[in-house]
C-alpha positions as CSV (number, residue, x, y, z in Angstrom):
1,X,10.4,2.3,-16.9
2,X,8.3,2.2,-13.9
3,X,4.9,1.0,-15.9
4,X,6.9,-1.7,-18.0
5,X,7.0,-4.0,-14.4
6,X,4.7,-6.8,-15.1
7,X,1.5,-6.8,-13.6
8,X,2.3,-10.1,-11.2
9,X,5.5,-8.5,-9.7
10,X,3.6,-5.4,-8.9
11,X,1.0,-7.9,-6.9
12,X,3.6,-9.4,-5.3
13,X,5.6,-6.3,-4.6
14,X,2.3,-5.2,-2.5
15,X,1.4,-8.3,-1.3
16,X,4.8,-8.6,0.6
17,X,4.8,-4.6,1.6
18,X,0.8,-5.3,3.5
19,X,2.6,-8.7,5.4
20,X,0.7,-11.1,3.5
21,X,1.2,-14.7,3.0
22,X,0.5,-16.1,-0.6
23,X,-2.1,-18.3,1.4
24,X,-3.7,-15.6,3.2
25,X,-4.2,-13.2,0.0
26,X,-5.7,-16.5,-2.0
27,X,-7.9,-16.4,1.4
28,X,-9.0,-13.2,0.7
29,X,-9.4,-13.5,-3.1
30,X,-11.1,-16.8,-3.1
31,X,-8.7,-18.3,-5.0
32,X,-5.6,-20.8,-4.4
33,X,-2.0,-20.6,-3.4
34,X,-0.9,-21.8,-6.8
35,X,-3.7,-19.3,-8.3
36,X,-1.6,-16.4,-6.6
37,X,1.6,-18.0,-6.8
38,X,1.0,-18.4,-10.8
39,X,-0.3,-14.8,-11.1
40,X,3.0,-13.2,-9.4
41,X,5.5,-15.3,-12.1
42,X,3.7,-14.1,-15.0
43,X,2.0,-17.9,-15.7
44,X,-1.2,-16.7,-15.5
45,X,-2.8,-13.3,-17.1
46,X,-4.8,-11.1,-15.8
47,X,-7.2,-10.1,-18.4
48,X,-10.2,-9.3,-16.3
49,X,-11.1,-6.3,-14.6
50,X,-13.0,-7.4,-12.7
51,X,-10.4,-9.8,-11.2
52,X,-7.7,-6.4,-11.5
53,X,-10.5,-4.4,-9.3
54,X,-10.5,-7.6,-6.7
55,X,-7.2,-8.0,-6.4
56,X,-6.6,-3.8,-6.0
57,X,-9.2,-3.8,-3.3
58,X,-7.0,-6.9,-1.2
59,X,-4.0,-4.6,-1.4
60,X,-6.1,-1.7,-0.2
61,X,-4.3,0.2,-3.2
62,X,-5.8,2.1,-6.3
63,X,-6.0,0.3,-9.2
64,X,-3.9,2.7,-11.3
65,X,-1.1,2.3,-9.0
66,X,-1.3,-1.7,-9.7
67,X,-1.3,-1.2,-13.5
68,X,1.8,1.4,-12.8
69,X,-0.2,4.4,-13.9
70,X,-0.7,6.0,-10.8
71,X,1.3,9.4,-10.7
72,X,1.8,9.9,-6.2
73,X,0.7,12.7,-5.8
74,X,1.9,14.9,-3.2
75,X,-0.8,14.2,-0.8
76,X,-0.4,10.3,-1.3
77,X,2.9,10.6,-0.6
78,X,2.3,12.5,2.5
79,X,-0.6,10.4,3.5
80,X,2.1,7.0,3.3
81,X,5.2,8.2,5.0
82,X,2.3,9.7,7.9
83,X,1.2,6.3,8.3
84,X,4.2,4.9,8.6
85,X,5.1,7.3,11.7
86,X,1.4,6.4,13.4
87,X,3.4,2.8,12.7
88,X,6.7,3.3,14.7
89,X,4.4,5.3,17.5
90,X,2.3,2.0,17.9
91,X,5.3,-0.5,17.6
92,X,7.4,0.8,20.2
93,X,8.0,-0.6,23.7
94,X,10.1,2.3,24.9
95,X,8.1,2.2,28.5
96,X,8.6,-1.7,28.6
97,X,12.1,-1.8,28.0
98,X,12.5,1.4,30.1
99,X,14.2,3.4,27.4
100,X,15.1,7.5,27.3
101,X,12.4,8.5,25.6
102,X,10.1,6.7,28.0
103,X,11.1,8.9,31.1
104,X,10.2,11.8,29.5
105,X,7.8,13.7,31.6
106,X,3.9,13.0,30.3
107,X,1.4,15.5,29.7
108,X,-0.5,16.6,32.7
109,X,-4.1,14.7,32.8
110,X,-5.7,17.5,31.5
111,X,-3.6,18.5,28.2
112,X,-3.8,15.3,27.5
113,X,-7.2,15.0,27.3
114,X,-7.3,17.8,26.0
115,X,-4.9,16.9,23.0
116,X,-7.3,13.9,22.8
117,X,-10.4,15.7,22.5
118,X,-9.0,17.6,19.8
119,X,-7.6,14.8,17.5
120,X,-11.5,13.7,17.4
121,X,-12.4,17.2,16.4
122,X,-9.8,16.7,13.9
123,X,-11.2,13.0,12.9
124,X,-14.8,14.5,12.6
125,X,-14.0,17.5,10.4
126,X,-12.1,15.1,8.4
127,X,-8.8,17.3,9.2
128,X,-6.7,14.0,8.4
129,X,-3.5,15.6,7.2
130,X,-2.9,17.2,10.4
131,X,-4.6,14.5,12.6
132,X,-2.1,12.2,10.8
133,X,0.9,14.4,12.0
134,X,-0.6,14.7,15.8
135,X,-1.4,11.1,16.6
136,X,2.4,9.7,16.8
137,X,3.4,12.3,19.8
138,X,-0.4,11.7,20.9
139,X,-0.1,8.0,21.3
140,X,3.3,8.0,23.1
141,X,2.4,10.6,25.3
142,X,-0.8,8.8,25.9
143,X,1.0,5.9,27.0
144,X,3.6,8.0,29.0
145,X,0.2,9.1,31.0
146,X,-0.8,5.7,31.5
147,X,2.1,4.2,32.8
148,X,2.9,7.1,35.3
149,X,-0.7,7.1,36.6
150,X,-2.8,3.9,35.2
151,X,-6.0,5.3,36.8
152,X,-6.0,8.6,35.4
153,X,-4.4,8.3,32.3
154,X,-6.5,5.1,31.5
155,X,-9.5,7.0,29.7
156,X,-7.1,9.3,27.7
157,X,-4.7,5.8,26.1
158,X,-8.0,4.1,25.1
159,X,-10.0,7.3,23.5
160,X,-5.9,7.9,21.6
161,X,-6.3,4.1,20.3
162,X,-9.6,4.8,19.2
163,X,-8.9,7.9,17.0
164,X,-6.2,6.4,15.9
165,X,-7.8,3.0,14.3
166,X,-10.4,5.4,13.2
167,X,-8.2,7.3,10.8
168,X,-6.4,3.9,9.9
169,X,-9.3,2.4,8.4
170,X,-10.0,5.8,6.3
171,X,-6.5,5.1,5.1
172,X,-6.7,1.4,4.1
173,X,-5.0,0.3,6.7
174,X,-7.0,-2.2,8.1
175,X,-4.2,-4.4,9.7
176,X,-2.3,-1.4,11.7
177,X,-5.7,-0.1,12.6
178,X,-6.4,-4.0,14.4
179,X,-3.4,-3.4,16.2
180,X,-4.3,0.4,17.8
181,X,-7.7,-1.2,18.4
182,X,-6.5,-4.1,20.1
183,X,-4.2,-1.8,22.7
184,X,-7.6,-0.5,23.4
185,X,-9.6,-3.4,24.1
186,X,-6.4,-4.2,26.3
187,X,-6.1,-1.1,28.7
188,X,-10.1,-0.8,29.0
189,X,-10.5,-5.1,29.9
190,X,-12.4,-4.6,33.2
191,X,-13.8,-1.4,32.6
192,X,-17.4,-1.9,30.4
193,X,-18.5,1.0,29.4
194,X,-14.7,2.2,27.8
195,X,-14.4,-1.9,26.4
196,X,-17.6,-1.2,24.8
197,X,-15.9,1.9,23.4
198,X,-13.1,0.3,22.1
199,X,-15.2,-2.6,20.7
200,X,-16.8,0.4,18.1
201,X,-13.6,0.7,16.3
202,X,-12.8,-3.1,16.7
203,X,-15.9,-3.9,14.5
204,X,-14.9,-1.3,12.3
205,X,-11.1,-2.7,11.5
206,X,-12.9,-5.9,11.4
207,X,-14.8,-5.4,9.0
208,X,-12.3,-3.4,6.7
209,X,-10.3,-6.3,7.1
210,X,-13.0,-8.6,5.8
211,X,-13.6,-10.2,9.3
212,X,-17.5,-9.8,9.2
213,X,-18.3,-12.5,11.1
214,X,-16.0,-11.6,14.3
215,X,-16.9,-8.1,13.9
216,X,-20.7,-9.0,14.5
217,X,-19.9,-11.4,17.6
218,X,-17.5,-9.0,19.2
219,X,-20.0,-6.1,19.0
220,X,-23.0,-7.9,19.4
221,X,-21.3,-9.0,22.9
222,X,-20.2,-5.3,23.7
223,X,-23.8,-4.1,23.0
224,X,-25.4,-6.8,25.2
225,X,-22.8,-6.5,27.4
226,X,-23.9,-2.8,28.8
227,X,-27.5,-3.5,28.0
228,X,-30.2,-1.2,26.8
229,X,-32.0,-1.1,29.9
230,X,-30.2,2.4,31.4
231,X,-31.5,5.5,30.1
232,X,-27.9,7.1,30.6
233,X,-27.8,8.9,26.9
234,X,-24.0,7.8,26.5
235,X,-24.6,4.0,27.5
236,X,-27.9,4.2,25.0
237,X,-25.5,5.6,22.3
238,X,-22.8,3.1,22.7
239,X,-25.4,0.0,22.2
240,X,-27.3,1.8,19.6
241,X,-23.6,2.3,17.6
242,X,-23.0,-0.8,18.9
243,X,-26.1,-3.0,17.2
244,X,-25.0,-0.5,14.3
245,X,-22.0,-2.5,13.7
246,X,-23.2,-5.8,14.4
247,X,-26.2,-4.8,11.7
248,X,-23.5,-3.7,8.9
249,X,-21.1,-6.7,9.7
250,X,-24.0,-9.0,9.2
251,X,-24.9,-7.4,5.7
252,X,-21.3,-8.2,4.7
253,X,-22.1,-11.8,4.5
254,X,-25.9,-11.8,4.1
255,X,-27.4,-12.5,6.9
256,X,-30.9,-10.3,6.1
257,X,-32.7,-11.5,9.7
258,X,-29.7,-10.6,12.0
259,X,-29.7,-7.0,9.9
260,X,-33.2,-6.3,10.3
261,X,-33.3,-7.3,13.9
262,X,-30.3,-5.3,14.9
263,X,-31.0,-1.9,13.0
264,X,-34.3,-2.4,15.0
265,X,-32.5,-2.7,17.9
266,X,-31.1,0.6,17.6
267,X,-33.6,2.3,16.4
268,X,-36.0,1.9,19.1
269,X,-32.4,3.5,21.7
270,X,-31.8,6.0,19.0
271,X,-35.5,7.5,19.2
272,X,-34.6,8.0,22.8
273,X,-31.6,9.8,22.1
274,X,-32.6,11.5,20.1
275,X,-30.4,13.5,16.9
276,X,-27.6,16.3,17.6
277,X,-25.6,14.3,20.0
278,X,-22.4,13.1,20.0
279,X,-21.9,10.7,23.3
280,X,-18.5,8.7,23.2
281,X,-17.6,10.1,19.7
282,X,-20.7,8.2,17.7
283,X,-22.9,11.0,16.3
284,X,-25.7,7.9,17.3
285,X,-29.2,9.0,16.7
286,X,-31.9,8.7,14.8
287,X,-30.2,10.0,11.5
288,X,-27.2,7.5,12.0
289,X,-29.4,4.9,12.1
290,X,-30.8,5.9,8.4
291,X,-27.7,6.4,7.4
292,X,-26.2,2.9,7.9
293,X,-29.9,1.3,6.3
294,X,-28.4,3.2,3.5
295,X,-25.4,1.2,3.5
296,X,-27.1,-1.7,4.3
297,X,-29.1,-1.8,0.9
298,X,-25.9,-0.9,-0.7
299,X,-24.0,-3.7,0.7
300,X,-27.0,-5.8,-0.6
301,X,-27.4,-4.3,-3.9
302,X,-30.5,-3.0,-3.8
303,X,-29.7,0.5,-5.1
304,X,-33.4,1.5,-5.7
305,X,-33.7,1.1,-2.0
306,X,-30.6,2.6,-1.1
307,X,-30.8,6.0,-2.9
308,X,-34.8,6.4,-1.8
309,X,-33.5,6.2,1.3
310,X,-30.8,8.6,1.0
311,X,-32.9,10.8,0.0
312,X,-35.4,10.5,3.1
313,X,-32.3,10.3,5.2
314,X,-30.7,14.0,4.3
315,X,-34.3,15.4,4.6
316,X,-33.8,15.2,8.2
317,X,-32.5,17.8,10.6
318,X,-30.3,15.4,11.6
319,X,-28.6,15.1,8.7
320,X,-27.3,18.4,9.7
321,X,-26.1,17.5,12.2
322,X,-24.2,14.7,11.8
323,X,-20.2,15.3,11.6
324,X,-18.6,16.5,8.0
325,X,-16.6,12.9,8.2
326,X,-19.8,11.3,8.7
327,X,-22.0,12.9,6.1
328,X,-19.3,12.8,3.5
329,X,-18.4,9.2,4.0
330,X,-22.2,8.5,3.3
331,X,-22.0,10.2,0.1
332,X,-19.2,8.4,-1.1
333,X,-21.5,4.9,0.0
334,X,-24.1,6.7,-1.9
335,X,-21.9,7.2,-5.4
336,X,-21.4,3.3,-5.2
337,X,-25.4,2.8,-5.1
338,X,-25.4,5.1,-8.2
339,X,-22.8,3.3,-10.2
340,X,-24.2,0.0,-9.3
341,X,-27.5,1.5,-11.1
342,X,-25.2,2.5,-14.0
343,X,-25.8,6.3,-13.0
344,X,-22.4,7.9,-13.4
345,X,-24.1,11.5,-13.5
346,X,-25.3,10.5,-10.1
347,X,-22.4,8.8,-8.4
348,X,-20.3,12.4,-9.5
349,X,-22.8,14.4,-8.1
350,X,-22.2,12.3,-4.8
351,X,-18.7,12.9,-5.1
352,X,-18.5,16.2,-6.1
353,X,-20.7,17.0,-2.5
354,X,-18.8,14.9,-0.3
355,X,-15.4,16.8,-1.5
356,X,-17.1,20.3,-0.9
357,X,-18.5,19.0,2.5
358,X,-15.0,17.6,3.4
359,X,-12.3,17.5,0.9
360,X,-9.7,15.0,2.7
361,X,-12.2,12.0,2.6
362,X,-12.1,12.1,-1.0
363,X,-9.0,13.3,-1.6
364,X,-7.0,10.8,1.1
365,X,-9.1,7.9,1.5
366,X,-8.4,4.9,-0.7
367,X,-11.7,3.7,-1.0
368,X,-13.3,7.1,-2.1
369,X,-10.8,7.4,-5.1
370,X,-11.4,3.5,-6.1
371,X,-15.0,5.4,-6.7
372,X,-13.9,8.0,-8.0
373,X,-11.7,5.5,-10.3
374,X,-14.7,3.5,-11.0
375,X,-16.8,6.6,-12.2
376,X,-13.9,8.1,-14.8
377,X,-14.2,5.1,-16.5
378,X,-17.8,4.9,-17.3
379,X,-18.3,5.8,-20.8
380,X,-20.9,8.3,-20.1
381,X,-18.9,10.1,-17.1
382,X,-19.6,13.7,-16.7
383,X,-16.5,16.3,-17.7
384,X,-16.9,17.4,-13.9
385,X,-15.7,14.1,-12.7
386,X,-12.5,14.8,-14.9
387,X,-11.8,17.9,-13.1
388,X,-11.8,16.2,-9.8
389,X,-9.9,13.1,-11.1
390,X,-7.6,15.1,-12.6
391,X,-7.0,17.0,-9.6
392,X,-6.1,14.2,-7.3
393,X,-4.2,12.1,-9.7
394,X,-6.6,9.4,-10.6
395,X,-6.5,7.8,-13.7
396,X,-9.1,5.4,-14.9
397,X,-6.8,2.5,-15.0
């Protein structure tokens, strides 16, 4: 039976299927080669779950699925073999090696910006099911544009890459998401305002790929780059995002100052942006702002801090506002705060409102059902938490 495969050849079953080294997983554990290479032949247990929760969040898989428990649901299922298309789109060369399915006629300039406006509409309605079925034909066609006309269809590739690393990073897949986010940062070299674009979902993928450091210098550079001085609202909300990112990269390896400083930073551009905007596809204003000093404090820990300033944060009109994806991702930040306070009532609560505001960031993002996996097993978990575990296939592993 399926659940009767040891524990260590289910890591390295998943080690192997994300392209990881032994080395690079120790890396990423804190641990050695021999650690890893001990755990995978069954020589060493593992009898912590703290350890089981570590290695689970490496492999960017739920921890059920590690312990063979996990059922697939449908949508899992869906949500993997999708991926795996947005996988071939991005790793073939057809237009380099001149191949049939490159001299297929591209999209006028217009439908295809068009087709790319709508897969952000998608993105921030959190429409990921269908956005995960659109972006293959929208990436290749993207590419069809730029190569027949570089100029023109320049803005529509990068803004396809962008979307696209985006919705990788909901799924856990940091590594694929570098690589749409790198094509970006390629076609926009030369071009400052679209690199700085790009350079928002390169600190993103980043820092899901536990790259905090680079993520801060490469967005920190980006933000400088354009400069703060122009009161053009879409430069302004670039920066602002911008410092955004370098600010939540730094509070992934504790640098308190450099957080401060930036969040600062981009407060005093959104002020003059003001809330209700949504310039290059960053909702940056005064709200988003909030919202990611929210984060902050959870990063750091300090969940009193965090959920008070939740709770000032969706007092504001802003909050609103803000995209479904947006909002609802903040909830599911917010239901970590609460469990780190031992508040299972409270992290459910965050849950349950972030699947009514948008269902498919709960129900397809791995991260969001590690929470959810987290709060089933607190011993005083509310029965409403059941309904939704139950409903999505999460066990408390």
């Amino acid at each position: 039976m399926e659940s009767e495969v040891p524990v260590g050849r289910r890591v390295a079953y998943w080690r192997v299927r994300r392209r990881m080294s032994q080395q690079v997983f120790a890396d990423r554990l804190g641990k050695s080669k021999s650690w890893v290479d001990k755990v995978e032949r069954g020589v060493r247990a593992l009898d912590k779950v703290s350890t089981l929760r570590d290695i689970a969040a490496a492999l960017r898989i739920d921890q059920a699925m590690l312990l063979g428990q996990d059922s697939r649901p449908l949508e899992v299922t869906t949500r993997v073999e999708g991926v795996e298309s947005i996988r071939a789109a991005l790793c073939a060369y057809d237009i380099a090696f001149d191949r049939p399915t490159a001299r297929r006629n591209p999209p006028d300039g217009a439908a295809l910006a068009g087709s790319v406006a709508h897969a952000w509409t998608s993105y921030q309605l959190a429409r990921y099911p269908p956005l995960i079925g659109l972006l293959p034909e929208l990436v290749a066609g993207a590419q069809r544009g730029y190569a027949r006309e570089p100029q023109e269809g320049r803005v529509s590739l990068v803004e396809a890459y962008r979307v696209t690393a985006s919705l990788l990073v909901k799924l856990g897949e940091a590594e694929l998401g570098w690589l749409a986010a790198d094509r970006a940062m390629s076609v926009a070299a030369g071009d400052p305002m679209l690199t700085a674009a790009a350079t928002v979902q390169l600190g993103q993928v980043l820092r899901a790929g536990g790259r905090a450091r680079e993520a801060g210098r490469a967005t920190l550079a980006a933000a400088y780059r354009i400069g703060q001085a122009d009161p053009d609202p879409a430069r302004l909300s670039l920066c602002g995002t911008l410092l955004v990112q370098a600010a939540l990269a730094a509070a992934r390896h504790g640098d308190e100052p450099a957080v401060a400083t930036r969040l600062d930073e981009a407060a005093d551009l959104a002020a003059e942006v003001g809330d209700g905007h949504d310039h290059q596809h960053t909702g940056f204003g005064p709200t988003a702002v909030a919202l990611a000093g929210v984060t902050v404090a959870v990063e750091s820990g300090t969940t009193d801090e965090a959920i008070a300033r939740h709770e000032e944060a969706i007092g504001r009109d802003g909050w609103r506002w803000l995209p479904p994806e947006h909002r609802a991702a903040h909830l599911i930040d917010v239901a970590r705060a609460y469990l780190q306070d031992a508040d299972p009532v409270g992290a459910t609560r965050m849950l349950l409102e972030a699947d009514r505001i948008a269902p498919a960031e709960v129900h397809h993002r791995p991260a969001a059902r590690q929470v959810l996996a987290d709060t089933l097993r607190h011993p005083d978990a509310p029965s409403t938490v059941l309904a939704l575990a139950a409903t999505l296939g999460v066990t408390r592993g």
